[in-house]
N, CA, C and O of each residue as an XYZ file, in Angstrom:
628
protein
N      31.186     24.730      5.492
C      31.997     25.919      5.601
C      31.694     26.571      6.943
O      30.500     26.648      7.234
N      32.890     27.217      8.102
C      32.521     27.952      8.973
C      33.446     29.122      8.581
O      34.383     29.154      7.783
N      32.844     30.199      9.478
C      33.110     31.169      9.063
C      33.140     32.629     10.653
O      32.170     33.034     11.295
N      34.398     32.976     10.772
C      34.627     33.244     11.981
C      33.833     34.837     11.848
O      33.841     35.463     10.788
N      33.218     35.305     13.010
C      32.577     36.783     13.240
C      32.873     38.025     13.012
O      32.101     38.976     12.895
N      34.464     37.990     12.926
C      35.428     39.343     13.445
C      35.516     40.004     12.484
O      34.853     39.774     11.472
N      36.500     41.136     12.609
C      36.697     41.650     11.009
C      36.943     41.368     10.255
O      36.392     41.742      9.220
N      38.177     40.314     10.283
C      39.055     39.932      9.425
C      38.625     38.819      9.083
O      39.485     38.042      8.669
N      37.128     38.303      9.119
C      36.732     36.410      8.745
C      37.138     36.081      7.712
O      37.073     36.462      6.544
N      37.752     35.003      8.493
C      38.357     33.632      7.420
C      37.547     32.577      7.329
O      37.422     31.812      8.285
N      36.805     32.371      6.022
C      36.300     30.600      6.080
C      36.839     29.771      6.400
O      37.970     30.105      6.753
N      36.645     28.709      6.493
C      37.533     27.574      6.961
C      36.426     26.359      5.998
O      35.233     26.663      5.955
N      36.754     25.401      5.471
C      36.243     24.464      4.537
C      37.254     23.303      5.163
O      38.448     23.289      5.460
N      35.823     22.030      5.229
C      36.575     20.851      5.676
C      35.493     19.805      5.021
O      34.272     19.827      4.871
N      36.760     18.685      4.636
C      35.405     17.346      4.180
C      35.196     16.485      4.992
O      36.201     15.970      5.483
N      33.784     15.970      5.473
C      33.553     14.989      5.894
C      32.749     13.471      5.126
O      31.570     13.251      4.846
N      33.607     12.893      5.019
C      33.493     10.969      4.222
C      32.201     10.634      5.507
O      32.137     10.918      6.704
N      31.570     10.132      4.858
C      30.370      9.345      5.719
C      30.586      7.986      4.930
O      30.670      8.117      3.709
N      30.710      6.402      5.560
C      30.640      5.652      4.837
C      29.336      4.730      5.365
O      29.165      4.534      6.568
N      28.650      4.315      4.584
C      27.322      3.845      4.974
C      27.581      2.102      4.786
O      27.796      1.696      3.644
N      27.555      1.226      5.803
C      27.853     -0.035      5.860
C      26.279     -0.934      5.825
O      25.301     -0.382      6.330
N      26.182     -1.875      5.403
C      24.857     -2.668      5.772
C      25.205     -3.607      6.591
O      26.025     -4.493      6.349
N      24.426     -3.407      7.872
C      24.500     -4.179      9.102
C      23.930     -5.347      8.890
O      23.606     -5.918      9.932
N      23.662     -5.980      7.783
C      22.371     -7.229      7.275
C      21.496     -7.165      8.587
O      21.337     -8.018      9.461
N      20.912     -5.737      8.440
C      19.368     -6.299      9.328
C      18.052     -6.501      8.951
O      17.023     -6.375      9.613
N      18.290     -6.965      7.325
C      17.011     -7.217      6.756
C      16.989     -8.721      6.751
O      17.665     -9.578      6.182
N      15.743     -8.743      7.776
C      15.174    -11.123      7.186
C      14.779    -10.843      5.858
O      14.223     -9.896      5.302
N      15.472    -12.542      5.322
C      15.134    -12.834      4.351
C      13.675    -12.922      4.066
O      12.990    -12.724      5.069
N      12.654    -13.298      2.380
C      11.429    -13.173      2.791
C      11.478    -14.366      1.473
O      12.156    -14.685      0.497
N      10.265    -14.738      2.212
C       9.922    -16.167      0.742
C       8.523    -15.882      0.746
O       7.785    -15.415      1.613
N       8.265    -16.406     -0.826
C       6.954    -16.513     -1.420
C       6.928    -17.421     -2.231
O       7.511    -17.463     -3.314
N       5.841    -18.670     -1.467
C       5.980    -19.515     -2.534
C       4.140    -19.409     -3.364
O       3.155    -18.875     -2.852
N       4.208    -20.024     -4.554
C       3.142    -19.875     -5.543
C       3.205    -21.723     -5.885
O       3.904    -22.452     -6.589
N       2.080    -21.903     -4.964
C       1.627    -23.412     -5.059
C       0.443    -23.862     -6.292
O      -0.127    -24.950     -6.373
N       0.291    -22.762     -7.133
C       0.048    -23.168     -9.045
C      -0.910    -23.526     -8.842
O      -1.121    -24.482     -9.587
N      -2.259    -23.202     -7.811
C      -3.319    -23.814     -7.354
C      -4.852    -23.171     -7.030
O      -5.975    -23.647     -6.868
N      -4.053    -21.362     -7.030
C      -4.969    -20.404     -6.234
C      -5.211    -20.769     -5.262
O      -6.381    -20.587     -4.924
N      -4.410    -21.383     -4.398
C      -4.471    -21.664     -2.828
C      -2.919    -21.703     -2.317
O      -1.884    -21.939     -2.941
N      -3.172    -21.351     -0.819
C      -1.689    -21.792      0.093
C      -1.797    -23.828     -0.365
O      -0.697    -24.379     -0.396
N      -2.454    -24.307     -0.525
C      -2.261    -25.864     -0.627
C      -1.699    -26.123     -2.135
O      -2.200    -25.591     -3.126
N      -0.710    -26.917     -2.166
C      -0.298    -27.356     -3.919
C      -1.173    -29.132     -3.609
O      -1.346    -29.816     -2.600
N      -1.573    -29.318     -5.261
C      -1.520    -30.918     -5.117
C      -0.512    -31.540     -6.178
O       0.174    -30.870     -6.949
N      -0.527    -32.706     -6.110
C       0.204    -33.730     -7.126
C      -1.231    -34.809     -7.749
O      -2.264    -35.273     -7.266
N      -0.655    -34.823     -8.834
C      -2.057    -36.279     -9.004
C      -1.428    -37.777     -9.045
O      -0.542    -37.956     -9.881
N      -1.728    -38.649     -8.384
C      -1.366    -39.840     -7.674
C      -1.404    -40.327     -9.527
O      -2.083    -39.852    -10.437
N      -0.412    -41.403     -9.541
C      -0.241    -42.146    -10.523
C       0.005    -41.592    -12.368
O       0.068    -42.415    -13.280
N       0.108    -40.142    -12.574
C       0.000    -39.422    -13.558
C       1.099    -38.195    -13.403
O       1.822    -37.863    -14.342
N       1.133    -37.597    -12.178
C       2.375    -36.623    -12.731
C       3.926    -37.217    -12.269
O       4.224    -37.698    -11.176
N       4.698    -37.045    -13.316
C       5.808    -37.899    -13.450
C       6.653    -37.284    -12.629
O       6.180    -36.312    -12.041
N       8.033    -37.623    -12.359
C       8.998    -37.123    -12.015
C       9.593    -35.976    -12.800
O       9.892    -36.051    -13.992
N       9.764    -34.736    -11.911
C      10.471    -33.188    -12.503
C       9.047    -32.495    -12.545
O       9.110    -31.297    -12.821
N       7.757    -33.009    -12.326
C       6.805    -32.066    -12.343
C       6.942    -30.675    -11.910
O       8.056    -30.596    -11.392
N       6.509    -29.836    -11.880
C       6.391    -28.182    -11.499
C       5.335    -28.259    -10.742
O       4.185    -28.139    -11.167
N       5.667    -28.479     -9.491
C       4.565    -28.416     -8.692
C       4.363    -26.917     -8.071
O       3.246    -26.713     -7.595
N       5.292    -25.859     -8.016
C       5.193    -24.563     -7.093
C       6.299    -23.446     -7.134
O       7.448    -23.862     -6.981
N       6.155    -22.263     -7.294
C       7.751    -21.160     -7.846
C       7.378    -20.707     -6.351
O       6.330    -20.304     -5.848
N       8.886    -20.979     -5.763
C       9.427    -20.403     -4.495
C      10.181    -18.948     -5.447
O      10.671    -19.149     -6.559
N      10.170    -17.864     -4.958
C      10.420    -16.620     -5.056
C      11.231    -16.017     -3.631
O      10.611    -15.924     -2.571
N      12.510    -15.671     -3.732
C      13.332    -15.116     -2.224
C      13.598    -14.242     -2.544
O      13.788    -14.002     -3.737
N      13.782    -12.999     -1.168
C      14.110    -11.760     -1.471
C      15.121    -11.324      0.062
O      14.889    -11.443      1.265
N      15.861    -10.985     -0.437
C      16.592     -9.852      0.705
C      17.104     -8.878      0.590
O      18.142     -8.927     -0.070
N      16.672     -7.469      1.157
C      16.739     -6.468      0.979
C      18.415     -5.748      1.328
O      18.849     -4.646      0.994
N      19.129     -6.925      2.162
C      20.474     -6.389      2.151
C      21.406     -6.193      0.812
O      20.729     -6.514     -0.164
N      22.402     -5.879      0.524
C      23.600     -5.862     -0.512
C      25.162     -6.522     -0.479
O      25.727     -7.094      0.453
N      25.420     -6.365     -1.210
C      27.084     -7.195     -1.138
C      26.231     -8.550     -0.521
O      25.024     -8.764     -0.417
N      27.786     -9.597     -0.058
C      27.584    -10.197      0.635
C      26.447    -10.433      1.953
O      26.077    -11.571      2.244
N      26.086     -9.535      2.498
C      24.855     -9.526      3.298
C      23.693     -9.830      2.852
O      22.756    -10.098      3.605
N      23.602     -9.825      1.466
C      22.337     -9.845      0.562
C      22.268    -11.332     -0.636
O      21.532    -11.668     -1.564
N      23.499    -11.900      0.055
C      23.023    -13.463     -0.471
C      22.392    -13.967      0.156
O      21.993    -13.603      1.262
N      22.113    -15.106     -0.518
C      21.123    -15.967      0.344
C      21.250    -17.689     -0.067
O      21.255    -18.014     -1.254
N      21.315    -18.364      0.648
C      20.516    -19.657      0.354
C      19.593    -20.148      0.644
O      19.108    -19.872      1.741
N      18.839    -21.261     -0.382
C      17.298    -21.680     -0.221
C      17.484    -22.841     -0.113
O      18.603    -23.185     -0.493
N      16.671    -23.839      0.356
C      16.471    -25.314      0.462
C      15.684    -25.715      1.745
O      15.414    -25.378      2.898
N      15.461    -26.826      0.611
C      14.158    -27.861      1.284
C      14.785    -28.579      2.607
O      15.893    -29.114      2.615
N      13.803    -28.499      3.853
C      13.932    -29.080      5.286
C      13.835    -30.326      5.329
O      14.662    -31.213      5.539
N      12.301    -30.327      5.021
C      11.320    -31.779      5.061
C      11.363    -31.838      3.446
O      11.437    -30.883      2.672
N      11.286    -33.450      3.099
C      10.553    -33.738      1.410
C      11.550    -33.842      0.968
O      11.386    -34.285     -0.169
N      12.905    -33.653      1.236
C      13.698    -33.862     -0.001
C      13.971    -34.859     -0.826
O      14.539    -34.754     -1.913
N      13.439    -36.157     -0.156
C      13.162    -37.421     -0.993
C      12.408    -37.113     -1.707
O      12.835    -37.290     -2.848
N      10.697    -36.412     -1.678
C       9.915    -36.364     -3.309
C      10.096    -35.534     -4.060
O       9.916    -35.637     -5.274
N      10.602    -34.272     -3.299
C      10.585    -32.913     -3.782
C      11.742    -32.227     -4.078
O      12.531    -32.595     -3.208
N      12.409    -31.292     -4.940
C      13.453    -30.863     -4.974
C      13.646    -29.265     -5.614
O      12.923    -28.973     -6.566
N      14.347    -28.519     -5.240
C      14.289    -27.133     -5.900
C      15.303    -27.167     -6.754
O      16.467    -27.546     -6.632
N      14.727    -26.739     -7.596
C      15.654    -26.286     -9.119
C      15.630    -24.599     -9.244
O      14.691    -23.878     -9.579
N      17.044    -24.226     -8.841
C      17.001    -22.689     -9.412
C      16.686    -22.378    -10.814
O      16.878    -23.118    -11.778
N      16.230    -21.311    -10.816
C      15.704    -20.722    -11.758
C      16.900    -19.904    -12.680
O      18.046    -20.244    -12.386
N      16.785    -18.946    -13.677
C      17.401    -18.393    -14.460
C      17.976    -16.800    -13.494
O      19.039    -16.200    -13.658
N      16.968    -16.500    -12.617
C      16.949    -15.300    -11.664
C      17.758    -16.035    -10.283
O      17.332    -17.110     -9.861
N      18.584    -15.566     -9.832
C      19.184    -16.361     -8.382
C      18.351    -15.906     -7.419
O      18.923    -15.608     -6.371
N      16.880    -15.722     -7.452
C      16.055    -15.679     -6.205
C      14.771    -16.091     -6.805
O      13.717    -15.518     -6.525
N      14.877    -17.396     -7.890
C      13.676    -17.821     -7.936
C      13.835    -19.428     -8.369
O      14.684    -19.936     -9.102
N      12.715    -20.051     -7.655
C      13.509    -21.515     -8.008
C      11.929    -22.296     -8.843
O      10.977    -21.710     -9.360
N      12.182    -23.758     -8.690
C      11.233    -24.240     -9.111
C      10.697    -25.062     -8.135
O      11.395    -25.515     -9.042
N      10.341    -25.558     -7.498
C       9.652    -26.968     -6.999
C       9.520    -28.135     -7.650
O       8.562    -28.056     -8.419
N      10.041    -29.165     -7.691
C       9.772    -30.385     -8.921
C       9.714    -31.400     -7.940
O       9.979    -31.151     -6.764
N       9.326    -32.739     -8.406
C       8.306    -33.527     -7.942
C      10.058    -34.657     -8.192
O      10.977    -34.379     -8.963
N       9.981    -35.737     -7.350
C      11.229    -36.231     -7.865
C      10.615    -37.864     -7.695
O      11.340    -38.853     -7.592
N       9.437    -37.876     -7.694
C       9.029    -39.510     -8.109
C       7.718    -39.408     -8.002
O       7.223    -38.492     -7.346
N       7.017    -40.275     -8.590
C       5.591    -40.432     -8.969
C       4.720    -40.907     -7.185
O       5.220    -41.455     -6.203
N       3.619    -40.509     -7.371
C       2.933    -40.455     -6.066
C       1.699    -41.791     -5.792
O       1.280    -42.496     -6.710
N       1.368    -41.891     -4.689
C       0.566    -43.408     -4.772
C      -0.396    -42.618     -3.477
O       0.174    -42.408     -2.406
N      -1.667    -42.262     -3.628
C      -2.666    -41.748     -2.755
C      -2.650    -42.560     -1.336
O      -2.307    -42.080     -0.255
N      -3.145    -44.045     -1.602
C      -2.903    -45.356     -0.621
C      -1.598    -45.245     -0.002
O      -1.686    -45.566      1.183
N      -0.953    -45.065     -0.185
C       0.805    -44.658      0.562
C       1.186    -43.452      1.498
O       1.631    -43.426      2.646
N       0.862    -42.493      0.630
C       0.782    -41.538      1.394
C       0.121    -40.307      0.887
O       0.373    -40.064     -0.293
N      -0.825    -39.301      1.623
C      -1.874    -38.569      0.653
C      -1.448    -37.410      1.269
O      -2.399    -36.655      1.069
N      -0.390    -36.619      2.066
C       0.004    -35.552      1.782
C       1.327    -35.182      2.405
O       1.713    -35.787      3.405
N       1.974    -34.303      1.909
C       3.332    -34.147      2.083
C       3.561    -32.889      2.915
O       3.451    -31.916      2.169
N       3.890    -32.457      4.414
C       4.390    -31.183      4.680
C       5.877    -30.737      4.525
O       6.903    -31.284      4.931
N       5.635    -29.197      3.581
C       7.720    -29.004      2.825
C       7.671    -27.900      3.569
O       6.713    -27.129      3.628
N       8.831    -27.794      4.220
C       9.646    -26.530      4.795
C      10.868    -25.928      3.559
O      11.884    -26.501      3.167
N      10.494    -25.017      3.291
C      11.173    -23.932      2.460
C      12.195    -23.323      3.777
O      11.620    -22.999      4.816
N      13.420    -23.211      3.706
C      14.304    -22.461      4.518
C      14.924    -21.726      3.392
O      15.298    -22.406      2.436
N      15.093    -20.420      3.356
C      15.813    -19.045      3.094
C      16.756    -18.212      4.372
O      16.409    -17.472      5.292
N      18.072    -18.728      3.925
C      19.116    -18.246      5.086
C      20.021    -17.233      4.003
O      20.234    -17.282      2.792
N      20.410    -16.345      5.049
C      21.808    -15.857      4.230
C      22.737    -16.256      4.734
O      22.775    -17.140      5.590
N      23.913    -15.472      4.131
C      24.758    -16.099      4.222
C      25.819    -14.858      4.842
O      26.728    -15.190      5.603
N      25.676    -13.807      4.558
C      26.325    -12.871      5.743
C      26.998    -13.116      6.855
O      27.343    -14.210      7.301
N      27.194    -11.921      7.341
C      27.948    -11.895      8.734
C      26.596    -12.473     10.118
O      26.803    -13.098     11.158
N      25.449    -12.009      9.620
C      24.200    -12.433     10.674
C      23.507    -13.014      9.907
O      22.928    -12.513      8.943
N      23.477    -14.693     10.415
C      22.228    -15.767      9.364
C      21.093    -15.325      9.747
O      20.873    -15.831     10.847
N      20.371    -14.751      9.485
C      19.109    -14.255      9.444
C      18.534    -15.606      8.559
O      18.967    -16.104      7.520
N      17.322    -15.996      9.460
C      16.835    -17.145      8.442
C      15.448    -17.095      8.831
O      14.900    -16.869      9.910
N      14.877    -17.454      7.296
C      12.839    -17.441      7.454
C      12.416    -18.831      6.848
O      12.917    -19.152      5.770
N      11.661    -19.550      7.375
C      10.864    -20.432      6.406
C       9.554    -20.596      6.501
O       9.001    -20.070      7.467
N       8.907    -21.208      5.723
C       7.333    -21.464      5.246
C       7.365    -22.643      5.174
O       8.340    -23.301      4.812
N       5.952    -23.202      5.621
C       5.798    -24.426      5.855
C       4.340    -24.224      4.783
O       3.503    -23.323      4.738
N       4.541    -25.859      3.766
C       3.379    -25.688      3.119
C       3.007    -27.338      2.665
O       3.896    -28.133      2.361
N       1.522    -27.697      2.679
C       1.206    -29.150      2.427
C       0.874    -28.853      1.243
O       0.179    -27.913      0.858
N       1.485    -29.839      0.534
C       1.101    -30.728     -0.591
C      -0.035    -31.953     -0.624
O       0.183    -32.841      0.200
N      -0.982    -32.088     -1.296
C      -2.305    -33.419     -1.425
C      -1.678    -33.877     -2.206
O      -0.841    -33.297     -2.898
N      -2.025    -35.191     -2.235
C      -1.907    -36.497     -2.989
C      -3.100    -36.225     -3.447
O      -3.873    -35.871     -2.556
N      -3.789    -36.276     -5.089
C      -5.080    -36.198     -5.314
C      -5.153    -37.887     -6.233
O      -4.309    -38.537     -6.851
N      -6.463    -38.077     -5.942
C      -6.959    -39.202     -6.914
C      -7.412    -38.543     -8.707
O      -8.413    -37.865     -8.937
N      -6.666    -38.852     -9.464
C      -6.896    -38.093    -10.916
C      -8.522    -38.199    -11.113
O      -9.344    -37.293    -11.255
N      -8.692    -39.564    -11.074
C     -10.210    -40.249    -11.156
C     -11.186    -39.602    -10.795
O     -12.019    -39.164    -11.588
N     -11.246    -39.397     -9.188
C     -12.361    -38.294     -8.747
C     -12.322    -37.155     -8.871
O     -13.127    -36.536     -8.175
N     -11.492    -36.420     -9.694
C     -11.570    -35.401    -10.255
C     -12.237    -35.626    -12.013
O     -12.865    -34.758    -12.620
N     -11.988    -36.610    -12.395
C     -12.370    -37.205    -13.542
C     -14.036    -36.922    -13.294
O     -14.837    -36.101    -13.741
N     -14.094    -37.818    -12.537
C     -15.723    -38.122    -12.366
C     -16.834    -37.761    -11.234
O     -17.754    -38.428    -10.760
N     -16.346    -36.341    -10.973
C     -16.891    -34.946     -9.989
C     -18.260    -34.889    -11.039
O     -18.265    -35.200    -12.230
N     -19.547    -34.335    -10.123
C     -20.504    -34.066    -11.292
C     -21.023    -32.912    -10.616
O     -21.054    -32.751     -9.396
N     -21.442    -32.093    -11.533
C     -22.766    -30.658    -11.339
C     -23.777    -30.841    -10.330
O     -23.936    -30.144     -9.329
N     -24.621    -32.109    -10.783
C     -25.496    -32.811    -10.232
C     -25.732    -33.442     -9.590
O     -25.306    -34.518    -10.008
N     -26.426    -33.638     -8.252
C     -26.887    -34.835     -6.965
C     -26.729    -36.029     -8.161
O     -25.768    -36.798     -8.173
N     -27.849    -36.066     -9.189
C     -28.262    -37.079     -9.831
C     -27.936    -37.564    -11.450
O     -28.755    -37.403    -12.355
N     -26.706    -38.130    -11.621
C     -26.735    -38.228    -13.150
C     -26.727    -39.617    -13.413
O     -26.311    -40.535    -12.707
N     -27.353    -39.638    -14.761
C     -27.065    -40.839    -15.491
C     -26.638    -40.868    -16.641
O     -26.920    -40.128    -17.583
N     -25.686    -42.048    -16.572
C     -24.656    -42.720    -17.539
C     -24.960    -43.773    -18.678
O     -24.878    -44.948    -18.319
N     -25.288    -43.543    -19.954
C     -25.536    -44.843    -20.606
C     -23.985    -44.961    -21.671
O     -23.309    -44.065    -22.178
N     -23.878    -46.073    -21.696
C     -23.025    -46.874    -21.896
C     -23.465    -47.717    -23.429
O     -24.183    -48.714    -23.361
N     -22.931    -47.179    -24.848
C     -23.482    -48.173    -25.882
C     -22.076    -48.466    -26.218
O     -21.011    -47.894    -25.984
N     -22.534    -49.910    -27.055
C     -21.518    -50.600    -27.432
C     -21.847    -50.337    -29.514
O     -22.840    -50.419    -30.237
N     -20.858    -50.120    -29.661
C     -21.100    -50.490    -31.291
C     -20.310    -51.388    -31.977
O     -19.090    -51.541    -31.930
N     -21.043    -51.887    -32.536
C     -20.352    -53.073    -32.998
C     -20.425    -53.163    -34.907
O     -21.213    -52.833    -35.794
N     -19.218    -53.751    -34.804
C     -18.558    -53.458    -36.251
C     -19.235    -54.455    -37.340
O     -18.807    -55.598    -37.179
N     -20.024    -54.363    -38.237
C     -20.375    -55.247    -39.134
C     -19.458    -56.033    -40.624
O     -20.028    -56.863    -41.332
């Protein structure tokens, strides 16, 4: 409202529309959870099958509308590895897409890319290794410098 000085003041009332647009200037952001308590995920060579859950990639972008989609996918690995969206459209799975051989190859580096899809591709990725583990020497890790093993046989009468 303005309002003129004189004797005779008249208000005057006017509207002003502000429309607030999103310029998509938020980067996308990824978090992946390699199921390990470490940045490293492993696989176990000869035992975890194909579709394993090896790691939950989690994406976020703080834009809206259209500015605030996004797509995710694998760079490197897409021969072993593959993302399966989740039930949430910013959370996926990591799955394993064939069984692993230590002697072949004992670790895998995956690039996670998170792009949108907006008017400005704003794009982030994470780079993360995967181990090939031997099941066995995890089998047969010990406490001790020094143990011993006895071995009986029983036999059936």
């Amino acid at each position: 409202m303005a309002v003129d000085g004189g004797p005779t003041a008249l208000p005057v009332f006017s509207t002003l529309t502000v429309r607030v647009v999103d310029v998509n200037d938020n980067a996308p952001s990824i978090a992946v959870n390699a199921l390990t308590g470490s940045s490293v995920a492993e696989v176990r060579e000869h035992v975890d099958p194909p579709g394993t859950f090896v790691a939950h990639v989690a994406v976020t972008d703080a834009d809206t509308g259209q500015n605030g989609q996004t797509r995710c996918r694998l760079d490197v690995g897409g021969d072993s590895f593959r993302l399966e969206p989740m039930i949430d459209g910013g959370e996926y799975k990591l799955v394993t897409t064939t069984t692993f051989d230590r002697e072949e190859r004992d670790r895998y580096i995956l690039i996670v890319i998170h792009q949108c899809i907006g008017r400005c591709k704003y794009k982030h990725s994470v780079q993360r290794c995967f181990l090939v583990v031997d099941w066995l020497i995890d089998l047969l890790a010990f406490n001790s410098t020094f143990s011993i093993i006895r071995l009986y046989r029983v036999l059936k009468l």
